[in-house]
N, C-alpha and C positions, 0 to 999 in steps of 0.2 A: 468449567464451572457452570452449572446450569443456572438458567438466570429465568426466577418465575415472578417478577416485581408486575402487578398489570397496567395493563395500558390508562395512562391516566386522561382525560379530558381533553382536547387542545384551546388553551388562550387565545380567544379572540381570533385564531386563524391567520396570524399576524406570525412576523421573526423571532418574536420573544415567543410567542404559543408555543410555537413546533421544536424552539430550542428548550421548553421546559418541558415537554412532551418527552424528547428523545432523553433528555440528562433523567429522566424521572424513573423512564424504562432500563437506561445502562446503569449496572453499578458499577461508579468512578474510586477505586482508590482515593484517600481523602489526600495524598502528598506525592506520591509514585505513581507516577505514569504505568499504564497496565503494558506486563508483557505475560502471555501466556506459553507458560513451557507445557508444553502437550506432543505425545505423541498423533500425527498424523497420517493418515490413508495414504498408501500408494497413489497416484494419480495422473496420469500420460504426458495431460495437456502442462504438466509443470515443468517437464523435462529441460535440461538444457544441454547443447553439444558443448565438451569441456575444450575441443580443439581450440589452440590458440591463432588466431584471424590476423595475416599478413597488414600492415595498414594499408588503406584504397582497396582490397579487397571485400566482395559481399561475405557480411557476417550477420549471422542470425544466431543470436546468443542470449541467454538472461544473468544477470549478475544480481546479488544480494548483501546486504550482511550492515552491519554496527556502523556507525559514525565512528569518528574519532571526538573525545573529547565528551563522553554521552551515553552510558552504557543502555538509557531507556530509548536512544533513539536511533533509525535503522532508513536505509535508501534499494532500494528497486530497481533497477536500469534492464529494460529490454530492449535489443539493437535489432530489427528485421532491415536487413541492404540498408537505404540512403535515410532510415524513419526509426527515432526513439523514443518511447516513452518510460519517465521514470515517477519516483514517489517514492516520497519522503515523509516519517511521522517519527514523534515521539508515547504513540501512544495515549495521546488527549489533546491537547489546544494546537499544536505546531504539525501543519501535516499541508501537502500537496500534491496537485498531479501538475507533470509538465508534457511537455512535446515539444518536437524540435528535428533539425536533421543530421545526420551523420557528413562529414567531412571529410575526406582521409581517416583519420584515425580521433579526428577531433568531433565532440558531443556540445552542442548551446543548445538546450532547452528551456523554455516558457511557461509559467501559467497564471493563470488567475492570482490577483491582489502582489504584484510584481514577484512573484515566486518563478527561479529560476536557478538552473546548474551548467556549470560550464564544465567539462573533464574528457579525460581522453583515456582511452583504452588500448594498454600493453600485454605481452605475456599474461594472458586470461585476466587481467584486471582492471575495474575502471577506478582511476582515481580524480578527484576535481574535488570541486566546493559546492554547496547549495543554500539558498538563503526560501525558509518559509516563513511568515511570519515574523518576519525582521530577526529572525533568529538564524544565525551561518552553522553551519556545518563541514567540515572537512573531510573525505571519506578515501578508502581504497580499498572495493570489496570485490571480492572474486566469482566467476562464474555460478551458479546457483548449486548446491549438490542433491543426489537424490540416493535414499534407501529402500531396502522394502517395506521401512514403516514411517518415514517420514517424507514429504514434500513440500522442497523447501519452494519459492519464489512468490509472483504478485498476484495479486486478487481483487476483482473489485463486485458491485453490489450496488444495482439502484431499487428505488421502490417509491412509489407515493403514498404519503401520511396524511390526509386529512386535504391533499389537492396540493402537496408540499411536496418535491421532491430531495431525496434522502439519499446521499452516494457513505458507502463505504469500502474504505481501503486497509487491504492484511498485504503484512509481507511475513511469509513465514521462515523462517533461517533453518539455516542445517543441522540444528539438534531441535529442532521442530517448536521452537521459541516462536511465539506468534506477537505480532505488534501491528496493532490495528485501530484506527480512529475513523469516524464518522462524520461527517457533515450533514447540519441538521437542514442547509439552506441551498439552493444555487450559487448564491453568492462562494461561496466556501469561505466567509469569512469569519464562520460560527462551527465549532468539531466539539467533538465530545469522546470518551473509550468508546470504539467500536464493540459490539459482541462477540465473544468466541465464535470463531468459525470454524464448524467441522468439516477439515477438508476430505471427507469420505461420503457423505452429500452434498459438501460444497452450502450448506445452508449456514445461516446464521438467524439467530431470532428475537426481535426484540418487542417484548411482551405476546399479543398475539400477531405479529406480521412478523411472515419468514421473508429474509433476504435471501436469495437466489444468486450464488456467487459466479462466479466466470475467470479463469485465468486467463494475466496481459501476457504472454509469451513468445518475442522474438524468434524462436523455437518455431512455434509451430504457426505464429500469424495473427495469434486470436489477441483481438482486443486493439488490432492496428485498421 
């Protein structure tokens, strides 16, 4: 969906400014959490090996896909050897990044505003729990897939607005469903719908400032 709303003014240069900056530019769904079904770009860096990883063994893998219990909301897990990062959103207010280390076979990640996932990974899948925003989660999602016209896995996106820094996080699944939320602050305690992200430039745009995206990829490294 092409989004041409313009850039509106920023508030005093303050948490409320740049939070009514960014909601003014994204158009939010007034009740549903955004997910965008969109066909997406072939794209390398998304890749992920489907081999299933002995536990204690080095694994460099991406997994994706649905919560349970949530159809708008979706988790990320990239495993590079002893170092994870994952991300969790539902598309507007509930969204995190964490880090953390691998264990055997066992995942505890971390982040900001006590956001955290504990799970382990079997047979190509990682399952556990995650709490963002005081909100839990339950999941068991499978290595990442890839087509010639979709790519699925995780994304992110910074930029500064007005001397504010602005992260955005997509996880895109394997029928090329995208679920993405933004963070208006550092804090991350302020999100909003992220913009479609066309992963064939990897750009996203909100009003006139293009986000510049980058894939987190156990795979290939990037983003650890």
């Amino acid at each position: 969906m092409k989004r041409n709303t313009p850039l509106i003014t920023l508030l005093g240069g303050g948490v409320l400014g740049i939070a009514l900056l960014i909601a003014s530019m994204v158009s939010t769904p007034s009740k549903t959490p955004a997910g965008y079904s969109a066909a997406a770009a072939q794209t390398p860096s998304a890749a992920a090996s489907s081999a299933v990883a002995t536990p204690g063994a080095t694994l460099n893998a991406d997994y994706a896909g649905r919560v349970k219990d949530d159809p708008h909301a979706s988790v990320a897990i990239s495993i590079r050897g002893s170092q994870a990062i994952a991300y969790v959103c539902n598309g507007s207010t509930v969204e995190g990044w964490m880090r953390g280390k691998v264990e055997g076979d066992k995942l505890v990640l971390t982040g900001k505003n006590q956001t955290h996932l504990t799970a382990s990974y079997h047979a190509g899948k990682v399952t556990g729990d995650v709490e963002a925003h005081g909100t839990d989660y339950s999941f068991s999602v499978p290595t990442v897939s890839k087509s010639s016209s979709k790519s699925s896995g995780l994304y992110q996106a910074t930029a500064v607005v007005q001397g504010k820094t602005i992260k955005a996080g997509w996880i895109v699944l394997g029928d090329g469903t995208q679920i993405g939320s933004l963070e208006t602050d550092k804090s991350g305690e302020n999100a909003v719908t992220a913009p479609k992200l066309d992963v064939a430039t990897m750009t996203a745009r909100i009003g006139n400032v293009v986000l510049h995206a980058v894939p987190v990829s156990g795979v290939t490294g990037s983003g650890f």
